[in-house]
Every structure is written in C-alpha cells, then in structure tokens.
C-alpha positions in Angstrom: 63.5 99.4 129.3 64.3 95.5 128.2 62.9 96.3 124.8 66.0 99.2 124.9 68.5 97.1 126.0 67.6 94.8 123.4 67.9 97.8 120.8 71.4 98.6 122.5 72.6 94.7 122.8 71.2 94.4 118.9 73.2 97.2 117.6 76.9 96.1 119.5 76.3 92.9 117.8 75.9 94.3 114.3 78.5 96.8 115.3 81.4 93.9 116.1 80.5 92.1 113.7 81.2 94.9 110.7 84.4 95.4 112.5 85.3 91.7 112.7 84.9 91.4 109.1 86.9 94.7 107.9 89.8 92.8 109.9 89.5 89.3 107.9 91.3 88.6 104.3 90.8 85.5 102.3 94.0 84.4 100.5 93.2 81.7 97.8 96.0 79.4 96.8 95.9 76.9 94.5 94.7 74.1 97.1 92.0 76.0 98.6 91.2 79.4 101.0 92.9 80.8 103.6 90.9 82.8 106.6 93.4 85.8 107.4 92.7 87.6 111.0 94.3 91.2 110.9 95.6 92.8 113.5 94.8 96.5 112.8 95.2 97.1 116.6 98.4 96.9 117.0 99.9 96.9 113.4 97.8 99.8 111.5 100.2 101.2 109.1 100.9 97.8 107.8 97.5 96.3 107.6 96.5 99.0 105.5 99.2 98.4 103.2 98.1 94.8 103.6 94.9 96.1 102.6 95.2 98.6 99.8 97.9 96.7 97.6 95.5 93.3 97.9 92.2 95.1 97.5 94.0 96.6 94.5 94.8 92.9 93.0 98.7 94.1 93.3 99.0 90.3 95.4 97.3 88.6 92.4 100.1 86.2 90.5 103.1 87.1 93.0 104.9 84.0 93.9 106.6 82.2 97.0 109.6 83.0 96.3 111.2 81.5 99.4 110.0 78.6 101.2 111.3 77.1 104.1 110.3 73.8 105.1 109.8 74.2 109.1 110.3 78.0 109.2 108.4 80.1 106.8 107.0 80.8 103.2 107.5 84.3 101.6 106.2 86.3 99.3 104.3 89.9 98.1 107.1 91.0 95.8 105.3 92.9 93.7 107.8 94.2 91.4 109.5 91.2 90.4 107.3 88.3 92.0 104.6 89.1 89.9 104.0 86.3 87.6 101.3 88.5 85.4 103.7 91.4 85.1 106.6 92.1 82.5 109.1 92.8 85.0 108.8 89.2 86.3 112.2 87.8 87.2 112.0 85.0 89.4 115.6 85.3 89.9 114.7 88.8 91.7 112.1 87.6 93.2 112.5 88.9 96.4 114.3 92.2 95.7 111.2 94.5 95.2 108.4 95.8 96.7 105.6 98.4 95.2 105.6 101.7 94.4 104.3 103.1 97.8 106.8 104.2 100.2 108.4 101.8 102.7 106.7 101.3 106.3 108.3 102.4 110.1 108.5 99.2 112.1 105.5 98.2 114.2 107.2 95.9 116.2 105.0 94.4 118.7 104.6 91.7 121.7 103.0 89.5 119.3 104.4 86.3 119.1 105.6 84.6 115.9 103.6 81.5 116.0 102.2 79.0 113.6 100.1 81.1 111.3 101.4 84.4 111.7 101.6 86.9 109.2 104.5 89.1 109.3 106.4 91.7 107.4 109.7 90.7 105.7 112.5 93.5 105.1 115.8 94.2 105.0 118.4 94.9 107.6 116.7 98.4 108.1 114.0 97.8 110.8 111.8 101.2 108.6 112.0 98.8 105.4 109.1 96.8 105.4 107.0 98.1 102.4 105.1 94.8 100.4 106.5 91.5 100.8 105.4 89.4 103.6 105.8 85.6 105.4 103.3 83.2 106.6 105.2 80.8 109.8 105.2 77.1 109.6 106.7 76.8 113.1 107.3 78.9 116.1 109.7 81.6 115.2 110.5 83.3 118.5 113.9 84.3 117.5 111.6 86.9 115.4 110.0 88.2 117.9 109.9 92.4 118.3 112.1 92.5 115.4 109.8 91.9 112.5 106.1 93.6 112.3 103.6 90.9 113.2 100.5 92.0 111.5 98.2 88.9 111.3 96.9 85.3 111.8 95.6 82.3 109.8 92.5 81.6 111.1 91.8 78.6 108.9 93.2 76.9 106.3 96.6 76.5 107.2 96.7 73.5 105.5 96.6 74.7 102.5 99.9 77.2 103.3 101.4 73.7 104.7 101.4 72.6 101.0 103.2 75.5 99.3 105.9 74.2 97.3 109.2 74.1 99.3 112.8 75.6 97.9 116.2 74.4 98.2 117.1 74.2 101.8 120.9 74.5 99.9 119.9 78.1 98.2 118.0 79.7 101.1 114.6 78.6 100.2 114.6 79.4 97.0 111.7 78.1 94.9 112.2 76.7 91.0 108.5 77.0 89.6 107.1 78.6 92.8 103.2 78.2 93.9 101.6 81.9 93.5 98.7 83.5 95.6 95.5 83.1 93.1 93.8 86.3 94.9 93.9 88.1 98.3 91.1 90.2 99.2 89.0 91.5 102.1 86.5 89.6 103.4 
C-alpha cells in the first residue's frame, strides 16, 4: 500500500509539473529573459492565441510601440510592428493585428498588477486579437475591462528597461526596443 501511494504521489508530481510548464513563456528582450506565467484558467481563448502566434515566431521582431513610463509597455502588432516584415510602419505601429480573427473579451477578477499581461484593443470590448501590454504599475482602473491573461514571474527588470516614448505623443517610441523571441517554455 505505501509503495502505491508512492506510485500515485510520483505521478501527480510529474503530472503538475507538465501542466506548469505548458502554462510558462519565455520572452527574450534585448537585456535578458523574461519568465511568463499564463493564465489558461481563466483566459483560454487568449492564451492560445498567445500561444499559437508566438510558437509560430509571428512575436519575433515586433516592437514597443508604446511605452509608458509608470503605466505600461505595448506591443504584438504583428502587421505593422513587425520589424522583419515589409509592411513595417512604425508610424502604424499599433493599428494591426494578425490574420486570425479578433477575440470575445475574457474579462476577469484578475487584477492589473505589476507584471501583468493583458490584452490591448479598441473601444470594442470583442476586439482583442494580437497586441498585448506588460504593467509597470498597478492599473486598477483596468480592471474587468481589459483581458488579463498572464504574469511575469521573473525578470521584470528587464521589461523595466524597455525604451520609454514621448509622454507628449502617448507613448510613442522613436527607435522602439523589439521582443528577440517568445516561446513556450
């Protein structure tokens, strides 16, 4: 019987542990890597987008387009944020998305906290399809209106040195940092 529950305790741990790392993301910027926690649970539809369009290398080259200082840097424009692609415009950075269809809101009790992960769109809450934020500050005022989807779970320090934009121009970056890579775990 102990040499069973062994067996049993044995397998849960192998178990949670394959399902811990299908939920983690590395995001490499040019300072170092950042430790992504996803939050599949409560945000499905948009982790998997999350997930397809990095494993896919669509993330690869897009810039922070608008930075923040104390609120939030932005980015996943993969239309026109994409510094390896021919439509790059930085001046429409921020207009795009990819090809797959936008996502319904998510909205959840998840708060927007230093770290967070969340979906940017436009005034329609069903709008979210690519392009996402990382919070430098509390952002409460966000809170159940924007699709939280995950966490920094190290490295924020490196996301504390993306390149700022003009607090005069919205945030918008003049020879913006990019994301190197982003891939699952």
């Amino acid at each position: 019987m102990k040499y069973i529950k062994f067996i049993f305790f044995f397998f849960y741990l192998i178990q949670n542990e394959t399902i811990a790392k299908e939920n983690i993301m590395i995001l490499k910027l040019k300072d170092g890597e950042v430790k992504i926690e996803m939050f599949s649970d409560v945000a499905p539809n948009h982790v998997e987008r999350i997930k397809t369009l990095a494993n896919e290398g669509e993330y690869d080259g897009v810039v922070f387009h608008r930075v923040i200082d104390g609120f939030m840097a932005q980015t996943g424009d993969i239309k026109f944020g994409n510094s390896k692609n021919n439509n790059f415009d930085l001046n429409r950075a921020g207009m795009g998305g990819s090809k797959l269809p936008d996502l319904k809101q998510e909205f959840n009790n998840l708060p927007h906290e230093r770290g967070t992960l969340s979906m940017a769109r436009s005034a329609d809450p069903n709008s979210a399809n690519s392009q996402f934020f990382i919070c430098f500050e509390p952002a409460p005022f966000l809170d159940r209106q924007y699709t939280v989807f995950g966490k920094v779970i190290s490295g924020m320090e490196f996301v504390d040195k993306i390149k700022r934009g003009d607090s005069n121009n919205n945030g918008s970056v003049d020879d913006p940092d990019k994301i190197i890579s982003f891939k699952s775990e």
